[in-house]
C-alpha positions in Angstrom: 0.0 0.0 0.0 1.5 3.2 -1.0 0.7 6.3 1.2 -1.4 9.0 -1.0 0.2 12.1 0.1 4.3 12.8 0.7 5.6 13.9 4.2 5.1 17.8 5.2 8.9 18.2 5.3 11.7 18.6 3.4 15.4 16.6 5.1 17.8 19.4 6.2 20.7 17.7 7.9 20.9 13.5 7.9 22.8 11.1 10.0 24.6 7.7 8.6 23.4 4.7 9.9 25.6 1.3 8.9 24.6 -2.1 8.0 26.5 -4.8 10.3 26.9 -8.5 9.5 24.6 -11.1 10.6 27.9 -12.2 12.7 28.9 -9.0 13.8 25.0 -8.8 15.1 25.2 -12.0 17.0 28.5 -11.3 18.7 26.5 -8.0 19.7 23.1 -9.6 20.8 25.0 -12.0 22.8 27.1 -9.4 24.7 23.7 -7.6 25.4 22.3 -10.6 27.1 19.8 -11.7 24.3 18.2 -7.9 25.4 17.9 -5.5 22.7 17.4 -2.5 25.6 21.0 -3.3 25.9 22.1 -3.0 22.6 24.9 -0.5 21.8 23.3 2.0 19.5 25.9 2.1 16.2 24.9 -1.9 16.4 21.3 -0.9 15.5 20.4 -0.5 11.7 16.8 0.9 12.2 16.1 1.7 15.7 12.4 1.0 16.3 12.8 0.5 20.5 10.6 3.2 21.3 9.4 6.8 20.1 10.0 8.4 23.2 12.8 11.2 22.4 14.0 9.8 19.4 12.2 11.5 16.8 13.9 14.4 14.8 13.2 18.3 16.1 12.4 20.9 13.7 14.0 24.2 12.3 12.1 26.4 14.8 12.9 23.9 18.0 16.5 24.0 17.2 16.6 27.6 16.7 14.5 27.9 20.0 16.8 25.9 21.8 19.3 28.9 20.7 17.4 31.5 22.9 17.0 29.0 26.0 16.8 31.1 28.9 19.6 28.9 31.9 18.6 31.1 34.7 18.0 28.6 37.6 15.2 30.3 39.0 13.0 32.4 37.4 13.8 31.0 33.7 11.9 32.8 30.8 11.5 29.4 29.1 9.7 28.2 31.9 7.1 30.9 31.6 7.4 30.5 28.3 6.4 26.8 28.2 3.8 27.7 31.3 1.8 29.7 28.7 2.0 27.1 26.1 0.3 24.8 28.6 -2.5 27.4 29.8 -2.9 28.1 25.6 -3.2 24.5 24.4 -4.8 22.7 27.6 -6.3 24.9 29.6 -4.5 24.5 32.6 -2.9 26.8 35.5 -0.9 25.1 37.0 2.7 23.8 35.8 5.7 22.1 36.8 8.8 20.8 34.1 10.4 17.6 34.6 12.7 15.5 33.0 10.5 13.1 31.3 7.1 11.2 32.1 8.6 9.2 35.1 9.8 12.3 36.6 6.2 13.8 36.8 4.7 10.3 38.1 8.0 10.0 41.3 6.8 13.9 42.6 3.1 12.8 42.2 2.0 9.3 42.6 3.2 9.6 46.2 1.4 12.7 47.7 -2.1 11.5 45.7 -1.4 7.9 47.7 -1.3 10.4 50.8 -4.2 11.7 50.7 -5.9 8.8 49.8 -4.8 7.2 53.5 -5.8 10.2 54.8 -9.4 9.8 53.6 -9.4 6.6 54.6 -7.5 4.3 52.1 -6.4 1.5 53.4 -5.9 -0.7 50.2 -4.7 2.2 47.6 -5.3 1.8 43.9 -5.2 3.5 40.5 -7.4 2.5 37.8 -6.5 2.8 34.0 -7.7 1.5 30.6 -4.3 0.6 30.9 -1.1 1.7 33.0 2.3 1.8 31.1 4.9 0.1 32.8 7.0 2.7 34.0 3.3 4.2 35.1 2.7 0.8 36.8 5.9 1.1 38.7 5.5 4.6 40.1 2.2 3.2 40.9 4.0 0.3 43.3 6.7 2.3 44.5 3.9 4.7 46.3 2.8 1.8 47.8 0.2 1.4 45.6 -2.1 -0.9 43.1 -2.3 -0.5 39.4 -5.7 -2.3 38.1 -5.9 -1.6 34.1 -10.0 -1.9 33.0 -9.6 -2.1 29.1 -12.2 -2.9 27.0 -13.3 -6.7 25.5 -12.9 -5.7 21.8 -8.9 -5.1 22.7 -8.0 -8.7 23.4 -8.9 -9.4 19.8 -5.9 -7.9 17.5 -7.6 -9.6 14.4 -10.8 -7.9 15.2 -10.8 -4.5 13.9 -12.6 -1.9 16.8 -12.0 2.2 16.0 -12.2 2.6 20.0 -9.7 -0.2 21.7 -7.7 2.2 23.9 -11.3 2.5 25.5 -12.3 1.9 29.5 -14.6 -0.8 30.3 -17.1 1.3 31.4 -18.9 -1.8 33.2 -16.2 -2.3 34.9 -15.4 0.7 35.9 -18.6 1.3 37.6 -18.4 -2.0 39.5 -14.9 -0.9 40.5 -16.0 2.8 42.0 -19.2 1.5 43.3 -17.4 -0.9 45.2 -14.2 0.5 46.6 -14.7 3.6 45.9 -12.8 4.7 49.4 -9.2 3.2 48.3 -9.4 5.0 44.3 -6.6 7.3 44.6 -7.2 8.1 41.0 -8.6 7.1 37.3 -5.6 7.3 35.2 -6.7 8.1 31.4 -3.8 6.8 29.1 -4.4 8.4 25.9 -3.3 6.6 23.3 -3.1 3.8 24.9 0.2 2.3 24.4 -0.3 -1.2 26.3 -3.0 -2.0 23.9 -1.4 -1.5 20.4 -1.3 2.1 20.4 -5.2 2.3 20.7 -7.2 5.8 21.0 -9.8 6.8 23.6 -12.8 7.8 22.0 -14.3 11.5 23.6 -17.8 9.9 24.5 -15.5 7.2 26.8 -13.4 10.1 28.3 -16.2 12.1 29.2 -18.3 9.1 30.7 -15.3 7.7 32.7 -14.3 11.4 34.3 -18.1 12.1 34.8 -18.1 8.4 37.3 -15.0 10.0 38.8 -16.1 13.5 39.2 -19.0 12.1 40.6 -17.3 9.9 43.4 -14.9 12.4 44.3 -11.7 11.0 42.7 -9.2 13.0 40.8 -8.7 12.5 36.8 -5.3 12.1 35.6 -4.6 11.9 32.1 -1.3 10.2 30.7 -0.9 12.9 28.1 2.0 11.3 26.4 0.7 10.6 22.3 -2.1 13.3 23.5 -2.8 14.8 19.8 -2.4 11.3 18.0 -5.5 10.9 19.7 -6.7 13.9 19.3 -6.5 12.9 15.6 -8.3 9.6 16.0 -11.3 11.3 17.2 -11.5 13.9 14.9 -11.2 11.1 12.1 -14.0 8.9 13.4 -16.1 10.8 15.8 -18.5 12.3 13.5 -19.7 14.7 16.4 -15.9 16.1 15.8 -15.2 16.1 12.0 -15.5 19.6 11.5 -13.3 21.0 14.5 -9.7 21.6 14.4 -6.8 19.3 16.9 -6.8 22.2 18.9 -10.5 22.2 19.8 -10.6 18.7 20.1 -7.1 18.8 22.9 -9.0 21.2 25.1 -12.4 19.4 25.0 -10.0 16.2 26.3 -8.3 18.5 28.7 -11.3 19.8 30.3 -12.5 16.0 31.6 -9.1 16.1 33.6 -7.7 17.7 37.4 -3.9 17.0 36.4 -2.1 15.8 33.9 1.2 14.0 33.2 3.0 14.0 30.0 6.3 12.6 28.5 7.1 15.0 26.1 9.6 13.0 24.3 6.7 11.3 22.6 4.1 14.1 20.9 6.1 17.1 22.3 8.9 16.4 19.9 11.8 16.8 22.0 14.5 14.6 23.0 14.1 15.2 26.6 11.4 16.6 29.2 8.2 16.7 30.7 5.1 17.7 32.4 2.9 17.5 35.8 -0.1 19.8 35.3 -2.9 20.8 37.3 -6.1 22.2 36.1 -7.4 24.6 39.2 -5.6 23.4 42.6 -3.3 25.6 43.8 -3.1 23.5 46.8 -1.9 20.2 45.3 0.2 21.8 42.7 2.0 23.3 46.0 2.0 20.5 47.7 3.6 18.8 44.4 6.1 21.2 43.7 7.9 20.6 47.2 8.4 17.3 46.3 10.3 18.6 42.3 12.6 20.9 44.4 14.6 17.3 45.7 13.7 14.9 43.5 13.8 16.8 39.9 15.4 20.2 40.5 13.8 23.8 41.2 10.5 24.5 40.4 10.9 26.7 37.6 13.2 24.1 35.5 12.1 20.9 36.9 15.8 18.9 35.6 15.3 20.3 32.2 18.3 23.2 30.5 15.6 26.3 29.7 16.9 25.6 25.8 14.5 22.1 26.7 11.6 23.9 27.7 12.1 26.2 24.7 12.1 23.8 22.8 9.3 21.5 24.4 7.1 24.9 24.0 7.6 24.7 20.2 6.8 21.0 19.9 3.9 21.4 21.6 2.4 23.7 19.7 3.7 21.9 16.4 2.0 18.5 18.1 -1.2 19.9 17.0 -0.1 20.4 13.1 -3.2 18.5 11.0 -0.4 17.8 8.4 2.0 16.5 10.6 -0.5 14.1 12.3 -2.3 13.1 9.1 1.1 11.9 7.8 2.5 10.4 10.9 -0.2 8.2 11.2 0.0 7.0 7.4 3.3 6.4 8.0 2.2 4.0 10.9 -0.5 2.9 8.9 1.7 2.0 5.5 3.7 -0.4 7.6 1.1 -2.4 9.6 -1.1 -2.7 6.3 2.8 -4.3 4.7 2.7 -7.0 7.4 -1.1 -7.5 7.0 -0.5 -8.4 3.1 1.9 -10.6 4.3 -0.4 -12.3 6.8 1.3 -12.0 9.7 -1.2 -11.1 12.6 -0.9 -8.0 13.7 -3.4 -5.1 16.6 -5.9 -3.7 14.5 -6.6 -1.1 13.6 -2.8 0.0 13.5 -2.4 2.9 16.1 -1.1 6.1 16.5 3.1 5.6 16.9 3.8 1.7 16.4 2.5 -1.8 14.9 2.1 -4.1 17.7 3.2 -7.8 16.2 0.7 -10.6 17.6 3.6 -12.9 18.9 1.1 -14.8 20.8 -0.1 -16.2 17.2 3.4 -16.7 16.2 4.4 -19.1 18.7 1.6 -20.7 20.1 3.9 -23.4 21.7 6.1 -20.7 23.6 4.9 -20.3 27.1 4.6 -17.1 28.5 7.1 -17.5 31.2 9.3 -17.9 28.3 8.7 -14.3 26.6 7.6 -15.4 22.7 7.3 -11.6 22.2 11.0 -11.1 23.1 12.1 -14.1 21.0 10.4 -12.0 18.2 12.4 -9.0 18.8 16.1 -10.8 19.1 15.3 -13.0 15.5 14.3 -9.3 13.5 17.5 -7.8 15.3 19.7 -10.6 13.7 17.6 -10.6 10.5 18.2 -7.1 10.0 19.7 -4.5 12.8 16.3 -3.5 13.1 15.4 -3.1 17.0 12.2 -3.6 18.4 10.5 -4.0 22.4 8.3 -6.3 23.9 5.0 -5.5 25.2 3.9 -8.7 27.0 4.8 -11.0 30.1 8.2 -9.6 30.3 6.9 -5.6 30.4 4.0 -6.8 32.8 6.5 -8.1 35.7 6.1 -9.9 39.1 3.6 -9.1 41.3 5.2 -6.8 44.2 3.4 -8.7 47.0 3.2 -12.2 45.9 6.5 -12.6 43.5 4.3 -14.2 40.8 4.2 -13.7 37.1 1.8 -11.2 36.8 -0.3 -12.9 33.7 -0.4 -10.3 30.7 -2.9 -10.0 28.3 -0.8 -10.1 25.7 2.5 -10.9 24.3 2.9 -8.6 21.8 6.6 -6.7 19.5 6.4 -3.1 19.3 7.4 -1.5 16.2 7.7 1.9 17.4 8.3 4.5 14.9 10.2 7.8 15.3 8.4 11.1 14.4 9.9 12.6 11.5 12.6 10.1 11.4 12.6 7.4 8.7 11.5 7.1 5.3 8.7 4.5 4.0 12.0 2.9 2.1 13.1 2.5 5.7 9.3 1.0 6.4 9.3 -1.4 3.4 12.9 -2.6 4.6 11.3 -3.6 8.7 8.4 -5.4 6.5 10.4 -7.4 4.2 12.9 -8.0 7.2 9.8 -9.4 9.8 8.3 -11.4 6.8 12.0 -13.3 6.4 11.5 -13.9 10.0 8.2 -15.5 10.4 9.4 -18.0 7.9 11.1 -19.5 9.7 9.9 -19.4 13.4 9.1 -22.9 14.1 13.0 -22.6 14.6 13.7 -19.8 17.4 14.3 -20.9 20.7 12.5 -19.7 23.7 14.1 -17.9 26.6 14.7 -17.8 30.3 16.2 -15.4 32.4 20.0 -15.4 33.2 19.6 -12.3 35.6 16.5 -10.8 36.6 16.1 -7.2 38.2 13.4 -7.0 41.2 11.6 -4.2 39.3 11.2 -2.5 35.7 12.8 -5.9 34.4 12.5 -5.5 30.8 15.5 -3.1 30.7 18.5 -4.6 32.0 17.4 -7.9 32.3 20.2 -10.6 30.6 18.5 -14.3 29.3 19.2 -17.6 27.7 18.1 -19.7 24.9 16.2 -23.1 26.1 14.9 -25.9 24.1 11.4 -25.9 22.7 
């Protein structure tokens, strides 16, 4: 499938990127401890890992990063960015960090406060579905993560517009019957976990109406925020004729606070946010905790040329063009690997093709991570470097020690923004395709060395027999 329309951009600067030998990748893999995370980066080809700060910045970020203002306190690129956040979302309230994680270690805790102090004695956060990272900021608070998704996303060959949805059901059951230990609903928008998936508005609106309701603060995980801002303009008729930037604040509005990783739709290689709507008191309470753990409350761990350049990306975030052909993009590769039969989520998503693993190797238990097998084979196909999204992401559970059972077992082809070519797209295809042919001959893994938490990264395995 050819895409109809070419990118919005024209190249200005390139890097090289080298081919390496089959051998050369072996030696390489092996070193790395069969873990891709672990990889050296001049031994990756095409580096499809994640999208989170690797995608390329633009003319006006770079030259924004020129007038970064480095004043430790008092920065006018922090009250730069502040207005960019009161502009596009709505909200008062802001505090930089260095990335997602950053926002979710100053806040997680003080929200699992006062929860106990309104009687919590069991704490959770509900989610259509918690990222891992999210997850383990979530634990470390001393916390629960429950993740509520809908049916229809269990079903990668079934094709649903709305995947990334809550349960609503569920979600209802949930409040109406522990209502007292909710710290918060957690609204991950799109919803990586799932393949990707968008949030329709009617589901946002009906799950923050349940919290509002109850008395339970709304977090959204703002992260690929316009991607699905996009979505819903594309197939929520109700939202066809308004612009990204109506459609962001009409999201925005449903939420108390909000936490973003920047490196993902921001479109910068590093930073952050932890937002709140209207109160003053928790954003106060919030920004005493930045101060030790992040850095001063008006730079948050980020150089101002960051939040310069975070300001701009924003804003650019919001580009029709830019979305309509990031997407395609997305789109042009999933629809190669569905030509080719190989089972993939569907619809494709907003930054990455999720690869059904699960269907690949039916005989590979979980416990034995068939969607990381997936990734190490494409890496010695082809340099190309992909993640798992599956029992090895999901982790132990904190109390028990147990696999915590996934719902899927899925390879993440995540796609830089404004990065790679379709050529490069076409070459990932053909690559995976060369793979599948010959599964029935990968071996399945155990672990060599196991970290207690956030596993996936620097965890080291073996090959077993089938």
């Amino acid at each position: 499938m050819s895409r109809s329309e070419p990118e919005p951009w024209r190249i200005k600067m390139v890097e090289p990127i080298r081919m390496t030998t089959r051998a050369q990748r072996q030696k390489a893999l092996m070193e790395a401890g069969l873990n891709p995370f672990m990889l050296k980066s001049e031994e990756v080809f095409i580096d499809l890992l994640t999208d989170s700060g690797t995608g390329a910045m633009s003319d006006r970020q770079w030259a924004g990063m020129f007038l970064g203002d480095e004043s430790y306190a008092g920065s006018r690129s922090y009250y730069q960015l502040s207005q960019t956040v009161k502009d596009l979302f709505g909200f008062q309230y802001t505090i930089p960090v260095h990335q997602g994680r950053g926002a979710e270690q100053i806040l997680f805790p003080f929200l699992v406060e006062l929860a106990k102090e309104k009687g919590a004695s069991e704490p959770v956060f509900l989610s259509n579905h918690h990222f891992d990272t999210t997850k383990a900021h979530v634990e470390i608070a001393g916390a629960r993560a429950k993740n509520l998704i809908c049916p229809s996303s269990l079903q990668t060959d079934v094709s649903d517009d709305w995947k990334g949805n809550f349960d609503l059901n569920e979600l209802e059951n949930e409040i109406k019957n522990n209502q007292k230990n909710i710290v918060a609903i957690v609204i991950t928008i799109t919803c990586n976990s799932v393949g990707g998936q968008p949030v329709s508005m009617e589901n946002i609106r009906l799950a923050a109406k349940m919290a509002r309701d109850a008395g339970i603060p709304v977090i959204i995980d703002a992260a690929r925020f316009a991607e699905n801002a996009y979505f819903i303009k594309q197939r929520e008729s109700s939202f066809f004729n308004e612009t990204i930037s109506q459609i962001v604040k009409e999201i925005f509005n449903e939420a108390d606070i909000f936490t973003m990783s920047a490196k993902k739709d921001g479109m910068v290689n590093i930073g952050g946010l932890c937002c709140f709507r209207y109160n003053e008191s928790w954003f106060r309470q919030v920004q005493l905790r930045c101060v030790p753990m992040e850095g001063f409350v008006t730079y948050g761990g980020l150089a101002g040329r960051d939040m310069s350049a975070m300001a701009i990306g924003l804003r650019e975030a919001l580009d029709e063009d830019h979305l309509r052909s990031r997407i395609a993009q997305v789109e042009y590769l999933g629809h190669k690997l569905q030509q080719a039969g190989i089972p993939i989520q569907t619809p494709v998503g907003g930054h990455a093709v999720f690869v059904d693993a699960r269907k690949i190797f039916p005989d590979i238990k979980p416990e034995n991570f068939p969607a990381q097998v997936l990734c190490n084979a494409l890496y010695l196909e082809s340099g190309v470097r992909a993640t798992e999204i599956g029992s090895l992401m999901m982790g132990r559970n904190p109390i028990t020690g147990q696999q915590e059972p996934s719902l899927f077992e899925l390879m993440r082809l995540t796609i830089p923004r404004r990065t790679y070519t379709d050529n490069h797209m076409s070459y990932v295809a053909k690559s995976l395709i060369d793979v599948i042919e010959k599964a029935d001959t990968l071996k399945p893994l155990e672990f060599e060395y196991e970290p207690l938490i956030l596993r996936q990264f620097t965890a080291r395995f073996r090959e077993i027999e089938r």
